[in-house]
Structures are given as C-alpha cells and as structure tokens.
N, C-alpha and C positions, 0 to 999 in steps of 0.2 A: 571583485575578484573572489568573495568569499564562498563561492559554488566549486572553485578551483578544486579537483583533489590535491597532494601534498605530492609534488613531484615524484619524490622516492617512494612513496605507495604505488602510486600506478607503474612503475618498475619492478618494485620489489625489492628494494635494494634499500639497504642504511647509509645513513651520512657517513660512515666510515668505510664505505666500499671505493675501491680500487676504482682506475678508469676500466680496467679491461674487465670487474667486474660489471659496472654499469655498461660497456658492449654488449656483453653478453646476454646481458636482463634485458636490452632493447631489442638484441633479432628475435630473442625466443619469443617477447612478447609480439612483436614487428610480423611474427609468422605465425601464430595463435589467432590475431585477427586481421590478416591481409586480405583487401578486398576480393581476389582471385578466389581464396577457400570462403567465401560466405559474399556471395553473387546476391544485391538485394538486399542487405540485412544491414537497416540504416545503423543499428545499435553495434553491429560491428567494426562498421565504417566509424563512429565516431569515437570508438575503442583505439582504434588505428591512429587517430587523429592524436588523440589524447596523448596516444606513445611517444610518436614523432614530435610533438612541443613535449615534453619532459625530457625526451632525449639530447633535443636541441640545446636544452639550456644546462644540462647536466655534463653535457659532452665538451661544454667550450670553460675553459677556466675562469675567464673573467665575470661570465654571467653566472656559474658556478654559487661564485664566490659571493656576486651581492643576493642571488637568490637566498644564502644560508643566513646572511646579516640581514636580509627584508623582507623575505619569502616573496610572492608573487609582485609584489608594488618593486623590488627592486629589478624585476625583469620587464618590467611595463615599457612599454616604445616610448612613454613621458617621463621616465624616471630620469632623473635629472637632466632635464632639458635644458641645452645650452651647456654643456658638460664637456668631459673627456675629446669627446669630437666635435662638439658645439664651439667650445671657446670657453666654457666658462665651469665651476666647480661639477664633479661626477656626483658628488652624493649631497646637491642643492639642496634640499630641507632638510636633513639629517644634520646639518651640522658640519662642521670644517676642521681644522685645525686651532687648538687652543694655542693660548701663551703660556700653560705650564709646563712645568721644567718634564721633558722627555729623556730618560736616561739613558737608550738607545740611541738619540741622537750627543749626547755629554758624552758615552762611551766612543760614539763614532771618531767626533770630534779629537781625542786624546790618543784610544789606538788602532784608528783607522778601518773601524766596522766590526765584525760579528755578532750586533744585536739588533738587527733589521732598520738601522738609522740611517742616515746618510742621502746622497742622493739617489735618485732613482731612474731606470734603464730612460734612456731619450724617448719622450714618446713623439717627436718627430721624425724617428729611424723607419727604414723601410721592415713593413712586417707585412710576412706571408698569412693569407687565406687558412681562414681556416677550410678543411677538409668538408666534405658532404658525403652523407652517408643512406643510401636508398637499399631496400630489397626488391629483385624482382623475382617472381616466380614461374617458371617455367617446367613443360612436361617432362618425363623421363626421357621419352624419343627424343626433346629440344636438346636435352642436354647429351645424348647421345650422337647426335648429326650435325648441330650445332644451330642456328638459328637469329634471327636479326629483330632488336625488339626496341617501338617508341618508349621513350623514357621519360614521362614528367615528373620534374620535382622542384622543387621551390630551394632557391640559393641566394644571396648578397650578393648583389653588383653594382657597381660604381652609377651614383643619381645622372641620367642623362642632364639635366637641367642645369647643374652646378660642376657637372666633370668633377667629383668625387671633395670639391674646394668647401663644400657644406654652407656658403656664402651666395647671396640669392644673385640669380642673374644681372651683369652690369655691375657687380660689388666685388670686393674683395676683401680680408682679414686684416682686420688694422694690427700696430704692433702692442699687445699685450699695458696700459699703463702704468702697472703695479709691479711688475719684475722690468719693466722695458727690453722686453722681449726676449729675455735668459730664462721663463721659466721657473727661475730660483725666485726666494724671498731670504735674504740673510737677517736670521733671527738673533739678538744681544739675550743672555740669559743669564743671571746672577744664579749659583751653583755652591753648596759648600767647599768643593774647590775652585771657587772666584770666576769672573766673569767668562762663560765659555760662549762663542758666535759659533751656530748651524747654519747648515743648509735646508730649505726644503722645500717643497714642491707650491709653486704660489698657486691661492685657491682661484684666482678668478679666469686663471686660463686654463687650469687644469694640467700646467708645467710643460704648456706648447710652444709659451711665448708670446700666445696669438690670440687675437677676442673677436668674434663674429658679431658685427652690429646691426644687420639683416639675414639672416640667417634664411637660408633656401627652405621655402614653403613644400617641396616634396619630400625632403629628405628631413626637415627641421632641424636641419642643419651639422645633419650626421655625417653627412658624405654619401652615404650608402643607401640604398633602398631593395625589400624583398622581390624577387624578382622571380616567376615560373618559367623554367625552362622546360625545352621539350628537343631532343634529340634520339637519333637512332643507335641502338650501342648493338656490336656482332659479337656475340656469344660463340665462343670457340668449341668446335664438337670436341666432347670427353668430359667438359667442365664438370665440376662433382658439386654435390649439396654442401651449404656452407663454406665452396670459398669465396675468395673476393677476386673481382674485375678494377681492377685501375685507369680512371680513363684521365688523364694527367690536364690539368689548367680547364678545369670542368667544375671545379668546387667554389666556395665562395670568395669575391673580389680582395686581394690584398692592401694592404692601407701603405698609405705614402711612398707610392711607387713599388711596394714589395708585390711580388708575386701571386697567384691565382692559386687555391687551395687546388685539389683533385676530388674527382667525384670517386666516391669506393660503394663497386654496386657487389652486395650482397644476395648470393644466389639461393634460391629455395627452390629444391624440385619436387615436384610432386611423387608422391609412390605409384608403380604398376600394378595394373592387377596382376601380371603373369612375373615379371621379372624383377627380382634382387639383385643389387649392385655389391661387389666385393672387388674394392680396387680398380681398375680397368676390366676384371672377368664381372663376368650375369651368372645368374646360375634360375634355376627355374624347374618345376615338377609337372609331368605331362601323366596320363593316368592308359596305359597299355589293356589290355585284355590279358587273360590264361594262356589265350593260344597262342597272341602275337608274342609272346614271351616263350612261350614251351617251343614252337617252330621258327621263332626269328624271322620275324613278316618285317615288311616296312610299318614306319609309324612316320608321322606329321609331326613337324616338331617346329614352333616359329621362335622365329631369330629379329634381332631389330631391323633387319631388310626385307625381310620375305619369309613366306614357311619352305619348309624344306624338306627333302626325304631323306629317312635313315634307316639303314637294315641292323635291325638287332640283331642279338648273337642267339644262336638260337640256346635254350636253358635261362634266361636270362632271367635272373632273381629279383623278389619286389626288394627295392629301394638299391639297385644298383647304377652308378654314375655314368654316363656316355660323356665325353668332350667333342667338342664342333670346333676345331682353333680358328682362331681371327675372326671370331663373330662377333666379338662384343664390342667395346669400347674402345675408340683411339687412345693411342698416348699422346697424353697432352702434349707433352715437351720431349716427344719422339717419333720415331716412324713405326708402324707398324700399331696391330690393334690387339686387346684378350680374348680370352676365350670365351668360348659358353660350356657350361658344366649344366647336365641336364638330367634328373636325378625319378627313376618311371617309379612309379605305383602301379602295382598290380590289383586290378579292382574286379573282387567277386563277383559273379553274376547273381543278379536276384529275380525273384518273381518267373520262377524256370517252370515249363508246362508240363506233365508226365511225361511225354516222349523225350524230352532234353534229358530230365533225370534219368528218365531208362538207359540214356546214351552214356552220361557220366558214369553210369555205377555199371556197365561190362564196361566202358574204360578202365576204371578203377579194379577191375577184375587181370586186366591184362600187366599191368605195372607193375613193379617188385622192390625191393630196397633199391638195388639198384640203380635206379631209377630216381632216387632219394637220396641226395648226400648231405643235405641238413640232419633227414630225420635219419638216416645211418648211422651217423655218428651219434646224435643225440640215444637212440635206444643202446647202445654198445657202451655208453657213458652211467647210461642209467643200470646196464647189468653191471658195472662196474660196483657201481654204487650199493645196489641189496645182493 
C-alpha cells in the first residue's frame, strides 16, 4: 500500500475538515476528471478512481476513523479479520484492551459517564446503510427536457452465500465463550478510591456476543460483499447543475435487519455553446446586422425546441434585450416554464467593395441628428461641458 496517495491529498482537504467539507472537495474533484469530460484518457480515468476510494472511506465514519489511527492498512478488506463483523477482535494486531486502570471507565463507574467510559451502543442493533454517492453527467438539452440514464456504481450488499450471517454455508455463530454471549467482560480494578468493577466491550467477539468458527469464504465472514450495480435513473426535465437526485433503498445494505442506505446521484451539466442558465430563465446573444436593426427585419433566434422567428423593433440598439416567455426551462416543482432573454449585437460590416462605401457615405449624407438620439444627446452634453 505504500504507492497509496494520503487520502486527504488527493481531495484536498485536511484532517480537520468538516463532512460537508469533504463533500464538496469530492464532486468538484468527482467533475474535474469524470470519464464523460476526457473520453479515452486512462490517466483521467484513474484520477476518478482514486477520488471515489478516498471518498469512500473519508465519507463513512468508522473507516474514517481507523484510516486516521492506521492509514491505508486500517481500511484493507483484511484489516482485522474475524473482527467487528467476523466474531472476533476489530483491531486484531494492534492490540486490545489492557488491564490498566481507565479513568474514564472509574469516572463512569461512580458518576454515571461523561468521559467516554461505559458501555457501548448494541452492535447487534439494527443499523441503516450507509448512503451511496455517484455523479452523473449529462447535457444542457438533458437537463432541460429531462432524460433517462443507465447508472453503474459499486455498493454493499448483503453476501448471497451466508445471507448477510458472515458464517460459511451449513454453519452458524456459536455463543461468544469469554462474555457468554453479553458481549460485556466485567473488569475488578483496585483504584485509589478502592476496588471499582467496569464494564467493557469483550475483545474476542467484538461485543456481539457471538464468535464465527467458519467464517463464509465470500464475504470472510463480514456479512457483506461489494457489489456493481446497474440501473436506469429518470432525470426530471429543469434539473439544475449541482443538485442531487434521491433514489431511496438504492444505497448500501443495512446490518442486522436495519435498512438500505439511498443512492444520492449528483448531477453535472455540461455548458452550451449558445445558451446560459439563470434560474429557470436562458438568456443567450444572437449577432443582427445594421439594417435588420435600423428597419426591424426578422431575425432567427433558436430556443431549446426549435429556432424561431422574431421581428425586431425597428431602431433597434446593439446590446438591446428581447424576451420570448415560456421558452426556457420547466419548473421543477411547478407548472409552467422561464423565459428566454435574448440580448443582439450589432455587427459592423467589413471587407466592403467601393460601391457598398459609395452607398454608405450618400446614406450618411441623408441622415441628421435626428436621426441619432445617443449621439444627440451625447454632443448637447458635450456643449454643455466647453
């Protein structure tokens, strides 16, 4: 494992960052190298890889927690094998639980906790899945009309072979010998304030109760095994970049009868060449002529359905805004759509032949202030001024 980068490196992110910080350091990276922007680019794809396992084990607390106490060797698929889920001690070579005096547990003992002593939560309680978390990316139109898209991603689900029992097929969990089957070990401990008895979690079942004495060859006797999934998820037309889709009991398998995490798909749209999103409205710049502006001609203007015709006004100034309503975007969680805001550029002609300038300049002979209510005002401002 010494090729590993340092998990928070390849995020970006410090040991002292937030969960929502480490979200956040996972999509931006998650969409930096998503297979979709770099089609072919093994070095990308294995950029992407790298993210998704750092994330993985960054996102979930318990693997969290021993990555920080063992770095890579504590997130290993063999890291204490026969363990927390096995039957047998979580952090098997590291070491157990001593017999010196724990003040924490003498505190416990006298006023009834507040220094992390005591017993600990049932870990035979039902407990929910955790969450799964994918990005998918899709185009601007996709996310405008809405769209239907296969989804693989890799989740925890219960080992077909053992039915989630972690005990090899034909077997079953004998009762724990060392706590007989409570989990607990009550420990005697001589204390300057005199003999004080704790509670604590016994090491060889891992405070299950229970000891695996064959242990299921698929899962080695976790319960659990990684599992590729692949389904179709329908992307609602309006969706926006960056929110999330919830697809409920789609995440990973829950332990001891608890519940199925959710899958949370993270959307990335791609940008348009012609069109900007602002809310449910588009807005978008189309490039006119002199004359379709001076006489108010039709102009071609496309919209996320179709192009369309629009008669300008005639005088129409560069960089003045037209609206098209209900052309853009549905509301998500309403009826009816935005608008398109459609903003023209007036574009000089170039490359003009003598006879075109002969035409411009008696034009230019015919026209007067009048004619001119920017540069009207502008020269009346300027006599103002000398």
């Amino acid at each position: 494992m010494a090729d590993k980068r340092d998990y928070y490196e390849v995020l970006g992110v410090s040991k002292s960052s937030s969960d929502s910080d480490i979200k956040k350091a996972f999509r931006k990276m998650a969409k930096k190298y998503h297979p979709d922007l770099h089609p072919n680019d093994k070095e990308a794809e294995a950029k992407f890889k790298e993210v998704n396992e750092a994330y993985e084990v960054l996102s979930d607390p318990d693997k969290k927690a021993r990555y920080d106490q063992f770095g890579h060797a504590g997130v290993d698929p063999n890291f204490g094998a026969g363990g927390a889920y096995g039957g047998g001690n979580p952090f098997g070579g590291f070491g157990g639980f001593s017999g010196d005096i724990d003040l924490g547990d003498i505190f416990n003992s006298f006023f009834g906790g507040g220094f992390g002593g005591g017993r600990t939560a049932n870990p035979n309680a039902p407990r929910r899945g955790q969450d799964t978390e994918i990005v998918v990316t899709i185009t601007f139109i996709e996310s405008a009309k809405g769209c239907k898209k296969q989804v693989n991603y890799k989740n925890v689900v219960t080992c077909p072979d053992c039915n989630g029992t972690g005990a090899a097929k034909g077997t079953s969990s004998k009762t724990c010998p060392d706590c007989n089957g409570s989990g607990h070990i009550n420990i005697n401990q001589r204390t300057p304030f005199g003999a004080v008895q704790t509670s604590r979690p016994c090491k060889k079942c891992g405070g299950t109760g229970k000891v695996i004495e064959n242990p299921c060859k698929r899962c080695n006797g976790n319960g659990h095994i990684r599992h590729s999934e692949n389904i179709e998820v329908n992307i609602p037309a309006g969706v926006n970049n960056d929110q999330i889709l919830k697809v409920a009991g789609k995440g990973n398998a829950g332990r001891n009868g608890g519940p199925n995490g959710d899958l949370k798909i993270y959307i990335n749209v791609k940008p348009h060449e012609l069109f900007q999103r602002r809310g449910d409205d588009i807005w978008c710049e189309i490039p006119i002529t002199f004359v379709q502006a001076a006489l108010g001609l039709e102009v071609i203007v496309p919209t996320l359905d179709k192009k369309v015709s629009y008669s300008l006004r005639e005088g129409t100034q560069n960089g003045d805004v037209f609206k098209l309503k209900g052309k853009a975007f549905p509301h998500l969680n309403g009826k009816g759509r935005g608008d398109q805001y459609v903003k023209v550029n007036i574009e000089v002609p170039k490359n003009l032949t003598q006879k075109q300038k002969d035409i411009l300049t008696e034009f230019d002979k015919t026209v007067t202030e009048k004619n001119y209510h920017k540069r009207k005002n502008f020269f009346e401002k300027l006599k103002d001024l000398f």
